[in-house]
Backbone as a chain_set.jsonl record, in Angstrom:
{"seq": "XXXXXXXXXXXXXXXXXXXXXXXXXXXXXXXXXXXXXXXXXXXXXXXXXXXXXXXXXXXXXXXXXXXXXXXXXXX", "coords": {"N": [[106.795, 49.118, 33.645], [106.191, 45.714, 32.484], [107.53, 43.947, 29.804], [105.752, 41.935, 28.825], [102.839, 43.201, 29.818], [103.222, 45.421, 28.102], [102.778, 44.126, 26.099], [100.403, 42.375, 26.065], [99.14, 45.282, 26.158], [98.903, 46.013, 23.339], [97.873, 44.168, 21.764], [95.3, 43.739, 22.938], [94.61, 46.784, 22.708], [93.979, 46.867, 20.146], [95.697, 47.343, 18.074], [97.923, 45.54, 17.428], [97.899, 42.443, 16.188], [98.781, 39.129, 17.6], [98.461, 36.631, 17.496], [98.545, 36.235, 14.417], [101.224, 37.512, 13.695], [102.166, 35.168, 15.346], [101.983, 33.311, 14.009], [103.272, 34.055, 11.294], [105.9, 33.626, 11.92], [106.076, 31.206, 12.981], [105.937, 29.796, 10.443], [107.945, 31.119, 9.046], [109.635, 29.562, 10.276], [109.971, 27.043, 9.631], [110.806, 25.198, 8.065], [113.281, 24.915, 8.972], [112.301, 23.546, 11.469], [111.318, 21.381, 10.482], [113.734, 19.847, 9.669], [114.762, 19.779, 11.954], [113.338, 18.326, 13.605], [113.755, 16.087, 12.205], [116.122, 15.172, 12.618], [115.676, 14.193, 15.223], [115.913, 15.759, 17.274], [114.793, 18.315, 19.717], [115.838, 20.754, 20.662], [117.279, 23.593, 19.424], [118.848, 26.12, 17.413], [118.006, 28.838, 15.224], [119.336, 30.517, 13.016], [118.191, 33.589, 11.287], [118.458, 36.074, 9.164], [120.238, 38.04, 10.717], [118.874, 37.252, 13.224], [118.494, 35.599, 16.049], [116.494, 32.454, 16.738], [115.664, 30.431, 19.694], [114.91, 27.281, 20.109], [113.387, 25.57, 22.601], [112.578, 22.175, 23.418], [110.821, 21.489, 21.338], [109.488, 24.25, 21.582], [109.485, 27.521, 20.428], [111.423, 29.533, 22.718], [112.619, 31.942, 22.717], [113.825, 34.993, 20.964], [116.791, 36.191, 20.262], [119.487, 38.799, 19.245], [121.695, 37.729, 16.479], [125.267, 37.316, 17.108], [127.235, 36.133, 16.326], [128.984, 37.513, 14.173], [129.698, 39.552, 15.291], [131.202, 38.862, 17.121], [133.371, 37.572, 15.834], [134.46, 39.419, 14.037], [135.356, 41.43, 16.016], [134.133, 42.872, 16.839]], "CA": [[105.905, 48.278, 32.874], [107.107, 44.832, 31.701], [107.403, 43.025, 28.243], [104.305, 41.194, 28.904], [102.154, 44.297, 30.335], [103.29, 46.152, 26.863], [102.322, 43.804, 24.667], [99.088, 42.707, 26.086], [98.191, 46.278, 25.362], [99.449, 46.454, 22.198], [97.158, 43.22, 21.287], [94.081, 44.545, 22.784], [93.862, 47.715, 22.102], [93.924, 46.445, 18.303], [97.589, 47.834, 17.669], [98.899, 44.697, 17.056], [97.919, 41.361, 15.748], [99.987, 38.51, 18.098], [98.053, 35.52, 16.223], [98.991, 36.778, 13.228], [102.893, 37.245, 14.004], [103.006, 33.814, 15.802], [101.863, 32.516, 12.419], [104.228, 34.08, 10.113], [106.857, 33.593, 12.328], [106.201, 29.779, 12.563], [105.681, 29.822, 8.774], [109.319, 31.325, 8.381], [110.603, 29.025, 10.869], [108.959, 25.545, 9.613], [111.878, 23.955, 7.431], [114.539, 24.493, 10.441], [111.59, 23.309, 12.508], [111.118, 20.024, 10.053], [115.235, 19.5, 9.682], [115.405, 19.529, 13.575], [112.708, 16.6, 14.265], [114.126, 14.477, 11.26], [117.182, 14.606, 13.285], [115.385, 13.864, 16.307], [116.206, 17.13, 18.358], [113.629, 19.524, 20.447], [116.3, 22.032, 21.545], [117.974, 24.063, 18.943], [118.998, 27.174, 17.066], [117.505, 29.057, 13.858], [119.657, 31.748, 12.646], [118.054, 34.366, 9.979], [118.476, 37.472, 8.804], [120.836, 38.814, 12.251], [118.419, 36.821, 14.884], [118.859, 33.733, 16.553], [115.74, 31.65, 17.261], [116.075, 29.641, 20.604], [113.752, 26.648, 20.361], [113.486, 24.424, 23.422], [111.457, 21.419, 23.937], [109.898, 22.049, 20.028], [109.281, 25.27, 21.176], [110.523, 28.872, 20.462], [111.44, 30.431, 23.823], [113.248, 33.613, 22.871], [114.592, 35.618, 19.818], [118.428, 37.609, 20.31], [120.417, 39.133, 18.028], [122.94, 36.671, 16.219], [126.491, 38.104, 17.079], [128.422, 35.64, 15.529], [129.633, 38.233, 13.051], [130.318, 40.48, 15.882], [132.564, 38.268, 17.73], [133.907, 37.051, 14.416], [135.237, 40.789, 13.543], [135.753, 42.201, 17.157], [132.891, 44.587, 17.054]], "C": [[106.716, 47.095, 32.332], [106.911, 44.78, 30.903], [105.972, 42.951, 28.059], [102.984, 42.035, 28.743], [101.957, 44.879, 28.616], [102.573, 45.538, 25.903], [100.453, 43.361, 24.849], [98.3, 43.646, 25.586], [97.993, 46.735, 24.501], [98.009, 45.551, 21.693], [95.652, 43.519, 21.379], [93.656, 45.9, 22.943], [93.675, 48.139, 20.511], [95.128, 47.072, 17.579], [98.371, 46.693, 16.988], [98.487, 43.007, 16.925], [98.66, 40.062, 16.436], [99.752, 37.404, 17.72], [99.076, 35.283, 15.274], [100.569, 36.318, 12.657], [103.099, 36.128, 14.009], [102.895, 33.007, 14.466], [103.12, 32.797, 11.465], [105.546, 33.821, 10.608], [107.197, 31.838, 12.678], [106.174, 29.427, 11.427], [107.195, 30.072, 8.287], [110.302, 30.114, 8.926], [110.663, 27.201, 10.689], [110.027, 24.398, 9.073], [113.188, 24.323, 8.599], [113.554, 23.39, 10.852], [111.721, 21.258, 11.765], [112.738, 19.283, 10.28], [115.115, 18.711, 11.228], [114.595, 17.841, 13.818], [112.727, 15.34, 13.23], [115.367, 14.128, 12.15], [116.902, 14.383, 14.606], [115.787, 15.071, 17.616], [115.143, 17.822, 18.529], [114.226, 20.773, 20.571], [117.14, 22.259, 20.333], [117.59, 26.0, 18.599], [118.353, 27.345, 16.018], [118.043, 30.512, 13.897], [119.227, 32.493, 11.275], [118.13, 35.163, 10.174], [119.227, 38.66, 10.108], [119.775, 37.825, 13.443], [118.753, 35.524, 14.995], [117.246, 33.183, 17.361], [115.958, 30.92, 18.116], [114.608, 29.072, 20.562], [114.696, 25.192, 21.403], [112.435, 23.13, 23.68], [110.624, 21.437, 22.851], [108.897, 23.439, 20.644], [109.787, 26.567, 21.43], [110.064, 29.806, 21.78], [111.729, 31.872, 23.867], [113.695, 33.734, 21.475], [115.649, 36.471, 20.464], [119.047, 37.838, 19.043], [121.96, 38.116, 17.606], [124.327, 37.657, 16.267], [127.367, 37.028, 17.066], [129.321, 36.305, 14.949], [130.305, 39.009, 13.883], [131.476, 39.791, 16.311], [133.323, 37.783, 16.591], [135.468, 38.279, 14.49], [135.564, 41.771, 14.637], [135.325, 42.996, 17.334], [132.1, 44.604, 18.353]], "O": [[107.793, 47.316, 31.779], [105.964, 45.499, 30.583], [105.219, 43.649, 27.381], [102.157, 41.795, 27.863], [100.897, 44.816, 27.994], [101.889, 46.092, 25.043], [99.526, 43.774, 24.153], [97.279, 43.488, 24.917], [97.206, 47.67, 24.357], [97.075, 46.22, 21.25], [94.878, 43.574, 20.424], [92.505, 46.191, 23.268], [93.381, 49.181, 19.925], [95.188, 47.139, 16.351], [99.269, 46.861, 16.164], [98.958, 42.341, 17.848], [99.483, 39.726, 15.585], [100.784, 36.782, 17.466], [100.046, 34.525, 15.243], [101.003, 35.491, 11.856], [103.87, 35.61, 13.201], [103.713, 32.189, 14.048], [103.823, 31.911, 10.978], [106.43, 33.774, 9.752], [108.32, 31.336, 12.632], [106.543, 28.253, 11.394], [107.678, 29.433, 7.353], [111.338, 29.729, 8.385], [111.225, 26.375, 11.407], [110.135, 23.221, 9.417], [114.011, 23.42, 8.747], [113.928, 22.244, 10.6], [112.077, 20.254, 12.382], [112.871, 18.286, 10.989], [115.301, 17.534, 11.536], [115.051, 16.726, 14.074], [112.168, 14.243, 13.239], [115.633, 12.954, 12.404], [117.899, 14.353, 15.327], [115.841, 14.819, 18.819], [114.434, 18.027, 17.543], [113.553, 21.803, 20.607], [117.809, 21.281, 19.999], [116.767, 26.787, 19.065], [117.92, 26.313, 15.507], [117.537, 31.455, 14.506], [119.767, 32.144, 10.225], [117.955, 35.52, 11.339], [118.825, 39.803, 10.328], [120.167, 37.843, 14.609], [119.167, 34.654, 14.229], [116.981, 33.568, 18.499], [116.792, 30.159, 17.625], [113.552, 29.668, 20.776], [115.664, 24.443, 21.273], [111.385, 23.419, 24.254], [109.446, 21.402, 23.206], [107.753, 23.62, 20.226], [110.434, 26.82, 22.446], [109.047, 30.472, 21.973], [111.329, 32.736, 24.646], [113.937, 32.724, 20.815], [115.32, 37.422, 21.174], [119.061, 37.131, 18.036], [122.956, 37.914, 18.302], [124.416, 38.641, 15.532], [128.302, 37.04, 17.867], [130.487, 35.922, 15.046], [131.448, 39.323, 13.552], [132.608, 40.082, 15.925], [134.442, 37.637, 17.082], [136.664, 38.18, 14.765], [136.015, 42.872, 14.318], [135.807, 43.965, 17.921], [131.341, 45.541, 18.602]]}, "num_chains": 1, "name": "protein.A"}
């Protein structure tokens, strides 16, 4: 089953809200989002709380885990 497959069914079989999410998750992400297009950039980073936001093109392609800290401390 992929990603995609999963979540579709998550969404309609009323499990899971994906509206919702994309909202609060543009809502958390809005003052990076403003910073970036005062400085005239589409393609950047937004690191919170351990993740790393990848926005391309003004928009967010992927979430990973920030391992800065790891490579930092050799973990």
């Amino acid at each position: 089953m992929t990603d995609r497959a999963l979540l579709r069914f998550l969404e309609r079989a009323g499990a899971l809200d994906v509206e919702q999410i994309r909202g609060l998750i543009a809502n958390s992400l809005e003052r990076g989002r403003r910073a970036a297009e005062r400085a005239g950039v589409a393609d950047f980073k937004i690191v919170v709380d351990g993740l790393c936001y990848v926005v391309e093109k003004g928009c967010l392609v992927t979430v990973n885990e920030d391992d800065r800290n790891r490579r930092r401390w050799g973990r």
